[in-house]
N, CA, C and O atoms as CSV, one atom per row, in Angstrom:
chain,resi,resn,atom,element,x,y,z
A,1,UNK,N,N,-28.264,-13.802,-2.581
A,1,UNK,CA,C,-26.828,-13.662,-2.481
A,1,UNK,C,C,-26.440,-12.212,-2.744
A,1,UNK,O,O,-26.983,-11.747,-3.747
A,2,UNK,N,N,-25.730,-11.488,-2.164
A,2,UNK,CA,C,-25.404,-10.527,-1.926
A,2,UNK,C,C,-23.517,-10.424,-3.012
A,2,UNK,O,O,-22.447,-11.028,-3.076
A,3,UNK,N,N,-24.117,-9.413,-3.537
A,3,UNK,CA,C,-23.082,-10.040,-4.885
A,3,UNK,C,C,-21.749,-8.654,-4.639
A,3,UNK,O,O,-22.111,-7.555,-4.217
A,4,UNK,N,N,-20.553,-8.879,-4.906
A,4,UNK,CA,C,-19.198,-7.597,-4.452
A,4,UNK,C,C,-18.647,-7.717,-5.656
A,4,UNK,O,O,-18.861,-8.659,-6.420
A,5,UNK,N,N,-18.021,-6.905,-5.844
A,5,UNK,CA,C,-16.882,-6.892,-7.206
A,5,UNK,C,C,-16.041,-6.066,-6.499
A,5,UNK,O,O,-16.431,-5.350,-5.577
A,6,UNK,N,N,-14.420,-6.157,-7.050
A,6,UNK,CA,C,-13.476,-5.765,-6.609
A,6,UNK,C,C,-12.396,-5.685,-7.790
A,6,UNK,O,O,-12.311,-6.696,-8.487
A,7,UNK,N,N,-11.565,-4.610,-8.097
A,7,UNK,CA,C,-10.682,-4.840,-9.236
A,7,UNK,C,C,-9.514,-4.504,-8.755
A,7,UNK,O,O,-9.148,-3.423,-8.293
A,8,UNK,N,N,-8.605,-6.082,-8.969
A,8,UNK,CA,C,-7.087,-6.224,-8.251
A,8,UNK,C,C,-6.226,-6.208,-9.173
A,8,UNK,O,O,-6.229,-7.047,-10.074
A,9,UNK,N,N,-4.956,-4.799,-9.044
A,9,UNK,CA,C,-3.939,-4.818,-10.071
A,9,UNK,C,C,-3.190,-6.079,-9.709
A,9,UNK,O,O,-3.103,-6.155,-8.483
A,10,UNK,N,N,-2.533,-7.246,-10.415
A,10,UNK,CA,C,-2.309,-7.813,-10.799
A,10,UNK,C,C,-0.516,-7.375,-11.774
A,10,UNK,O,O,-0.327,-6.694,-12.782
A,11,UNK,N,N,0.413,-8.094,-10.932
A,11,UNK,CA,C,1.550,-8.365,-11.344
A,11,UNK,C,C,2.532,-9.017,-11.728
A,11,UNK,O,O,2.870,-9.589,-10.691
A,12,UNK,N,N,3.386,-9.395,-12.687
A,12,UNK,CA,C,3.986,-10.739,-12.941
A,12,UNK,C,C,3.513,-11.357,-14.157
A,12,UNK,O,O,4.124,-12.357,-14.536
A,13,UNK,N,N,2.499,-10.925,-14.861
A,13,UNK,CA,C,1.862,-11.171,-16.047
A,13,UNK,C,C,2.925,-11.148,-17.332
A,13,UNK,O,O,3.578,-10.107,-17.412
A,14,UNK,N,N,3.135,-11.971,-18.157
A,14,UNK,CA,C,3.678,-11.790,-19.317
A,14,UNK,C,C,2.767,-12.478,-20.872
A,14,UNK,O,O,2.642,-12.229,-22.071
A,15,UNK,N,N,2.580,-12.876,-20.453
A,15,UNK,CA,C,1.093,-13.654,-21.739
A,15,UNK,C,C,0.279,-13.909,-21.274
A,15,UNK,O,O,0.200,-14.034,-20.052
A,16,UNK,N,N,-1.090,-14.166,-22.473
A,16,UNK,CA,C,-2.389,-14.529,-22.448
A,16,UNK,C,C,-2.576,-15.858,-21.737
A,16,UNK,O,O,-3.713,-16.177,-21.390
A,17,UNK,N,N,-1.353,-16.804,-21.449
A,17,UNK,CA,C,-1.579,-18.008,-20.625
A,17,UNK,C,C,-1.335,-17.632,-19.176
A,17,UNK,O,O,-1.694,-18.514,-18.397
A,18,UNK,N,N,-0.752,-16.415,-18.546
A,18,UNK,CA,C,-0.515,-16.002,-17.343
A,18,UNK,C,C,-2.188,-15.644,-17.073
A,18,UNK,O,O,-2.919,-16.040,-16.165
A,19,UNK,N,N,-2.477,-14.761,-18.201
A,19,UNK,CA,C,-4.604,-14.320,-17.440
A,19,UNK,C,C,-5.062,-15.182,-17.229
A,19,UNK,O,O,-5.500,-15.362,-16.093
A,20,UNK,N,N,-5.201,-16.222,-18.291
A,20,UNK,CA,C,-5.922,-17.494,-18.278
A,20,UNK,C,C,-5.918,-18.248,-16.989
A,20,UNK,O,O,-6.931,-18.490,-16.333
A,21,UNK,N,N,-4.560,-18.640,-16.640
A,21,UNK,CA,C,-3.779,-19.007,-15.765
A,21,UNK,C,C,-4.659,-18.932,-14.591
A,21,UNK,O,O,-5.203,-19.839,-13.962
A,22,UNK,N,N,-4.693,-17.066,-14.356
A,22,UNK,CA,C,-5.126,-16.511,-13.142
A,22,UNK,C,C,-6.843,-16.700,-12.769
A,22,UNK,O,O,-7.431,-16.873,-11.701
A,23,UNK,N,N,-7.404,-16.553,-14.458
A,23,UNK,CA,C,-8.802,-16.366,-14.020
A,23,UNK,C,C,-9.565,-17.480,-13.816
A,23,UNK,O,O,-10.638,-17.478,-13.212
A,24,UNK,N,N,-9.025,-18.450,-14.317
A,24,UNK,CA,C,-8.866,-19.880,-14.096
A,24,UNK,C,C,-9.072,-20.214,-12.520
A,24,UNK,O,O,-10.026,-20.823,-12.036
A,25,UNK,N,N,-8.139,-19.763,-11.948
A,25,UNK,CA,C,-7.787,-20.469,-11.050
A,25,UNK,C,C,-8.754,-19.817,-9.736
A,25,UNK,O,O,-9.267,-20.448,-8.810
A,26,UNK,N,N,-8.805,-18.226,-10.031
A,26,UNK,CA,C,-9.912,-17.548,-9.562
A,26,UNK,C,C,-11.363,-18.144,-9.695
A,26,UNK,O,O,-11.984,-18.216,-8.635
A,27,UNK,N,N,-11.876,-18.498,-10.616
A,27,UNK,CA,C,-13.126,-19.360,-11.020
A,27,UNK,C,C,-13.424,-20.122,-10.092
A,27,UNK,O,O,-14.513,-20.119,-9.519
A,28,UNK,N,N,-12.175,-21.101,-9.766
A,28,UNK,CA,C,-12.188,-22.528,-9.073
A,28,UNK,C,C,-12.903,-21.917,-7.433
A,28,UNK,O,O,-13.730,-22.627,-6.861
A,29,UNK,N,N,-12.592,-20.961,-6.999
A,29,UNK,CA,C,-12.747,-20.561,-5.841
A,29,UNK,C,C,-14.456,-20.500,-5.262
A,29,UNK,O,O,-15.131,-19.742,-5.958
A,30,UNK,N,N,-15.000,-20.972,-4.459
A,30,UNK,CA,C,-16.114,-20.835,-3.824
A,30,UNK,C,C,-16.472,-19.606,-4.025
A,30,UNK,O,O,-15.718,-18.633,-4.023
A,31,UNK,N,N,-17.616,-19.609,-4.202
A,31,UNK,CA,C,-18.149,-18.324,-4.123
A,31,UNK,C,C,-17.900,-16.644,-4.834
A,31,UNK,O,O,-18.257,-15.484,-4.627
A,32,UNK,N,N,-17.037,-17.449,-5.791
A,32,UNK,CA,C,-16.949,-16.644,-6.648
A,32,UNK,C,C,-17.608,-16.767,-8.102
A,32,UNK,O,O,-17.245,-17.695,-8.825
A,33,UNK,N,N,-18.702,-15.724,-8.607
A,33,UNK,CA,C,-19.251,-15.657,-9.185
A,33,UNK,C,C,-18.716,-15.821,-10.831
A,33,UNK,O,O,-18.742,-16.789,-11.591
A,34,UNK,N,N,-18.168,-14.252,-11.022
A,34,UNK,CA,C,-17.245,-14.072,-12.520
A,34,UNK,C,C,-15.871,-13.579,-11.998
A,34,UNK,O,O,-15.730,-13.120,-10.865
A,35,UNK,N,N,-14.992,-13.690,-12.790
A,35,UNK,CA,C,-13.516,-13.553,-12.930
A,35,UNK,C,C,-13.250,-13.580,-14.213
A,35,UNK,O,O,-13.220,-14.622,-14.866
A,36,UNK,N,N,-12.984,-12.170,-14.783
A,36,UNK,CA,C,-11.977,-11.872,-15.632
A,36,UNK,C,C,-10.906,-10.830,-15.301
A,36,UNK,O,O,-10.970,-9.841,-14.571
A,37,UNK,N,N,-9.615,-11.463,-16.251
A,37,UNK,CA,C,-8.300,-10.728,-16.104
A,37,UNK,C,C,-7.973,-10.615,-17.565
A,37,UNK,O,O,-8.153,-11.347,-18.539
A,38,UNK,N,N,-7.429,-9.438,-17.372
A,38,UNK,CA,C,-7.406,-8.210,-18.358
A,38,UNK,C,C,-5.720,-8.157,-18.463
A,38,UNK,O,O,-5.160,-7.469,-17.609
A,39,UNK,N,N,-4.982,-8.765,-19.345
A,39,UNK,CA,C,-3.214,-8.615,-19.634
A,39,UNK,C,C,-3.103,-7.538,-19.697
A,39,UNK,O,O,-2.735,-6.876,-18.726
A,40,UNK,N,N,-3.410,-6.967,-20.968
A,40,UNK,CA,C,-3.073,-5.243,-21.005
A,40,UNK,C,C,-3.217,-4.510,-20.167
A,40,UNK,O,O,-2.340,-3.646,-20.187
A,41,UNK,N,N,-4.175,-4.356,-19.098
A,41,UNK,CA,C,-4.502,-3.408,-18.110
A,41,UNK,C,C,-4.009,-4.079,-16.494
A,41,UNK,O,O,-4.186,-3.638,-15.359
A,42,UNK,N,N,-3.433,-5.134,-16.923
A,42,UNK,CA,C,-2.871,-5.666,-15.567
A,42,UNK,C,C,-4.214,-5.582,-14.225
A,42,UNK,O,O,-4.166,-5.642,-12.996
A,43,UNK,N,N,-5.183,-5.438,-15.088
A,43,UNK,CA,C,-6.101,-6.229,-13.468
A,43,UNK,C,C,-7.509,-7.199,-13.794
A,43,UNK,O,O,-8.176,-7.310,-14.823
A,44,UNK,N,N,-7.611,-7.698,-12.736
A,44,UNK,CA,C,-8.289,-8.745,-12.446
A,44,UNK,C,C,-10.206,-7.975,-11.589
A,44,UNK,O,O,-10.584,-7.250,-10.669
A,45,UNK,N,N,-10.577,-8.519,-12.332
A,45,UNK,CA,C,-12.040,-8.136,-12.007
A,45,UNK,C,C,-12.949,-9.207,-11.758
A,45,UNK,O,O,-13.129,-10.096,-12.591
A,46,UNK,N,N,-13.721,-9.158,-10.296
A,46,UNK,CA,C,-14.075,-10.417,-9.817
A,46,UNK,C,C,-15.305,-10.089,-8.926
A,46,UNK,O,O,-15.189,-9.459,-7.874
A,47,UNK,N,N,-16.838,-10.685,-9.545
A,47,UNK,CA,C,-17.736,-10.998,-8.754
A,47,UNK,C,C,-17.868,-12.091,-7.902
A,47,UNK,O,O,-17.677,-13.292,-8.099
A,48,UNK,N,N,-18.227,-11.468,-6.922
A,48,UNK,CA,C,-17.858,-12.765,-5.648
A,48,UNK,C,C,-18.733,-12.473,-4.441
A,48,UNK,O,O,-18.935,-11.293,-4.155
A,49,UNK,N,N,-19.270,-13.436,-3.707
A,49,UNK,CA,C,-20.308,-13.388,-2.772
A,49,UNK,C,C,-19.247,-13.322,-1.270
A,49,UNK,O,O,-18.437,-14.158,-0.870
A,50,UNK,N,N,-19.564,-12.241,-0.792
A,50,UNK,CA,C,-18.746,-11.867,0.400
A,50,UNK,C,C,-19.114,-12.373,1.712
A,50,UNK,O,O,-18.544,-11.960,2.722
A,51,UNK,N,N,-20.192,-13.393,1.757
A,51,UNK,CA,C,-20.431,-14.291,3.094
A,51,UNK,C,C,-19.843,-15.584,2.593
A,51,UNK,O,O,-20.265,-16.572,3.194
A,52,UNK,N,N,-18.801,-15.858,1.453
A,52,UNK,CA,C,-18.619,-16.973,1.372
A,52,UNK,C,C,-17.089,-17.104,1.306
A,52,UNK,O,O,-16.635,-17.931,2.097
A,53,UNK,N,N,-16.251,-16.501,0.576
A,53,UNK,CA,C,-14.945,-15.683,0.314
A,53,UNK,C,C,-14.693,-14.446,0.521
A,53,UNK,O,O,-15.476,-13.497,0.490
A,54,UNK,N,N,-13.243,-14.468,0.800
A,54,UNK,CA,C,-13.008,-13.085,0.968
A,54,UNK,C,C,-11.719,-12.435,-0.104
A,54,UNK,O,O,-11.039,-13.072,-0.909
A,55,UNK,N,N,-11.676,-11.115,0.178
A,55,UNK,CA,C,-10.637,-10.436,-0.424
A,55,UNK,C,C,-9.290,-10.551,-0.028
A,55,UNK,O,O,-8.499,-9.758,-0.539
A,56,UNK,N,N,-8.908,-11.305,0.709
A,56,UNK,CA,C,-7.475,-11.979,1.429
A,56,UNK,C,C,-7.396,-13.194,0.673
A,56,UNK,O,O,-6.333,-13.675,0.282
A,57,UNK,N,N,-8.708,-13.764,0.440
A,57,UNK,CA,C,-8.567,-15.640,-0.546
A,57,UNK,C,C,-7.771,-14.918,-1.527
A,57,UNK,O,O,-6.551,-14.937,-1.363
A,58,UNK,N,N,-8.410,-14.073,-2.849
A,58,UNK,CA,C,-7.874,-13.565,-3.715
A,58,UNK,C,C,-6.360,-13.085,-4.126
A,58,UNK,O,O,-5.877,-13.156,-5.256
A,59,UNK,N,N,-5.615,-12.494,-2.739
A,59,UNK,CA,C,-4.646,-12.214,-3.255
A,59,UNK,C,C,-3.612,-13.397,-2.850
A,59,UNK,O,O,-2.501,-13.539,-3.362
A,60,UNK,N,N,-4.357,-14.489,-1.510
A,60,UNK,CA,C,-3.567,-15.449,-1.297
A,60,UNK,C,C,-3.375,-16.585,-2.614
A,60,UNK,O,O,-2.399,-17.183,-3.068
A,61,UNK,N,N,-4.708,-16.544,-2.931
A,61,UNK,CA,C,-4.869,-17.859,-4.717
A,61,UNK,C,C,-3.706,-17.083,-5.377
A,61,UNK,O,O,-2.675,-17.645,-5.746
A,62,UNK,N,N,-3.946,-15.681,-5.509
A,62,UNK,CA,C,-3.135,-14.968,-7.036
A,62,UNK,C,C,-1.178,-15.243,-6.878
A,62,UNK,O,O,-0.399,-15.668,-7.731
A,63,UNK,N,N,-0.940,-14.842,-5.600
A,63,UNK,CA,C,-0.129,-15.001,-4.722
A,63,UNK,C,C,0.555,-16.277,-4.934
A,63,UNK,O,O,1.648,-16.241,-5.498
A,64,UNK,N,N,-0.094,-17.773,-4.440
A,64,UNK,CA,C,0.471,-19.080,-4.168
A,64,UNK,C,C,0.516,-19.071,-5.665
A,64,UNK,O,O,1.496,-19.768,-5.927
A,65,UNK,N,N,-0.102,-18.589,-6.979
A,65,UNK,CA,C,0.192,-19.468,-8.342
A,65,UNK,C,C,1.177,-18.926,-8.841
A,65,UNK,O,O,1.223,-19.322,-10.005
A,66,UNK,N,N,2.275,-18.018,-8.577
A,66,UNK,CA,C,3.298,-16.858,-9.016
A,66,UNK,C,C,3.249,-15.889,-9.763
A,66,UNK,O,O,3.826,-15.534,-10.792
A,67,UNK,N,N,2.287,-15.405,-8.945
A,67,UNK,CA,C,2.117,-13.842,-9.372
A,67,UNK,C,C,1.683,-12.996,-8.198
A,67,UNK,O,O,1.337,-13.616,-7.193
A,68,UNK,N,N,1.645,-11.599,-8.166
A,68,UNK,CA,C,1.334,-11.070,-7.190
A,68,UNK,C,C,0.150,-9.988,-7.566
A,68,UNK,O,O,-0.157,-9.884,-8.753
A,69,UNK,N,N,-0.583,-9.109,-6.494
A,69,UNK,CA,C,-1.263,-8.301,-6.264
A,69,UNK,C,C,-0.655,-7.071,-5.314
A,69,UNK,O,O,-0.387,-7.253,-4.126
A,70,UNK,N,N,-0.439,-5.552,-6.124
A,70,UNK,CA,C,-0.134,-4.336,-6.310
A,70,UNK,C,C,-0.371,-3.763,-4.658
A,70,UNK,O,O,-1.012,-2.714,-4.590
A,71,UNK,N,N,-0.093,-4.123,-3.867
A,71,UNK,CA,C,-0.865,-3.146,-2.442
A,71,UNK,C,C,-0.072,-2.097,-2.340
A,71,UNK,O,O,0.996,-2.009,-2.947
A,72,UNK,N,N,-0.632,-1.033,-1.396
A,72,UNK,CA,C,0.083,0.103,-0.640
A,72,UNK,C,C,-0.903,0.363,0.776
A,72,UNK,O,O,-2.062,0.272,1.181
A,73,UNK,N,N,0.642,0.801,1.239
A,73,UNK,CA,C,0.026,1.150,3.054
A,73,UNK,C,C,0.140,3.011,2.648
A,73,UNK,O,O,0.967,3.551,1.914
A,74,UNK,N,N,-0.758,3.519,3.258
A,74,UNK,CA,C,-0.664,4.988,3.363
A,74,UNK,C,C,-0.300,5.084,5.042
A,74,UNK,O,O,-0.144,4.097,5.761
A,75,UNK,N,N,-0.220,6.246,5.404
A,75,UNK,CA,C,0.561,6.682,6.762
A,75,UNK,C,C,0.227,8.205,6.509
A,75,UNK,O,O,1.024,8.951,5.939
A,76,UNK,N,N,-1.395,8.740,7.118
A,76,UNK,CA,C,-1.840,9.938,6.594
A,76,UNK,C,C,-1.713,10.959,8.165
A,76,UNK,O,O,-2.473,10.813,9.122
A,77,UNK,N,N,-0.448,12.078,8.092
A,77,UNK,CA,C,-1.369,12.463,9.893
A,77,UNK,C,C,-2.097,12.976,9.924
A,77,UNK,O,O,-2.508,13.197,8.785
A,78,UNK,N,N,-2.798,13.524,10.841
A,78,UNK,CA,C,-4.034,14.280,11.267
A,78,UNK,C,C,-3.800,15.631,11.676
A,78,UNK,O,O,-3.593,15.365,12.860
A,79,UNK,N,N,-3.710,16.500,11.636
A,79,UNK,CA,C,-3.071,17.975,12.165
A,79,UNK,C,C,-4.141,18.847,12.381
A,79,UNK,O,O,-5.084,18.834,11.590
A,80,UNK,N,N,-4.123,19.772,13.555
A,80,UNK,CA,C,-5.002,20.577,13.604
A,80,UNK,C,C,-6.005,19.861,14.838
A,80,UNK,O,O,-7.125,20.369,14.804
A,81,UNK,N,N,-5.898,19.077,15.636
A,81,UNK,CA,C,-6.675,18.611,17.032
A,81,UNK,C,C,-6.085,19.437,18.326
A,81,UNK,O,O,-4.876,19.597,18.493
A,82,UNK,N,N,-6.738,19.764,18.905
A,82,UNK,CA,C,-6.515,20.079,20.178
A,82,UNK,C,C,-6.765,19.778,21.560
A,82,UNK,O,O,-6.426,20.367,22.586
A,83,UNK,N,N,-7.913,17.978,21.224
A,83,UNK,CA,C,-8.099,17.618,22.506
A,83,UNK,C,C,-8.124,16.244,22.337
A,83,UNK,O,O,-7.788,15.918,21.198
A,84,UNK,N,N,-8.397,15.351,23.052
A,84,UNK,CA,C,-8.811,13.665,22.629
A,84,UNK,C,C,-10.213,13.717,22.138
A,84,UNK,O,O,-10.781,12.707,21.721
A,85,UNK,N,N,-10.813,14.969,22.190
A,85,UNK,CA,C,-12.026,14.129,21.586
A,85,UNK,C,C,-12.268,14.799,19.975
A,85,UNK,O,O,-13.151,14.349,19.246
């Protein structure tokens, strides 16, 4: 098994029953190895086998139990080309 870790900020947290809550529920998930969540540091740290789950399950589980996960879109240009290739 081919083993991933990934660490997801994690939002909406107010007590030790919100981590629980989360890592809990993370656990339940196929193919996921370990899950711990961290209150103070607001994130979630998760070994998980990546031919079995993915990183979309994660923020959809964290997501449907009422809480969310931190994203950003960047929008970087490119400057300085002068041809298509």
């Amino acid at each position: 098994m081919e083993k991933k870790k990934i660490s997801l900020p994690v939002t909406g947290m107010t007590c030790a029953n919100c981590s629980l809550t989360i890592e809990r529920n993370l656990r339940r998930l196929e193919g996921v190895e370990e899950a711990a969540v961290n209150l103070a540091t607001e994130k979630a740290a998760v070994t998980y086998d990546p031919s079995v789950v993915k990183e979309t399950d994660f923020l959809a589980l964290i997501r449907d139990i009422g809480y969310d996960v931190a994203t950003a879109k960047a929008d970087m240009p490119v400057t300085g080309m002068t041809c298509a290739n």
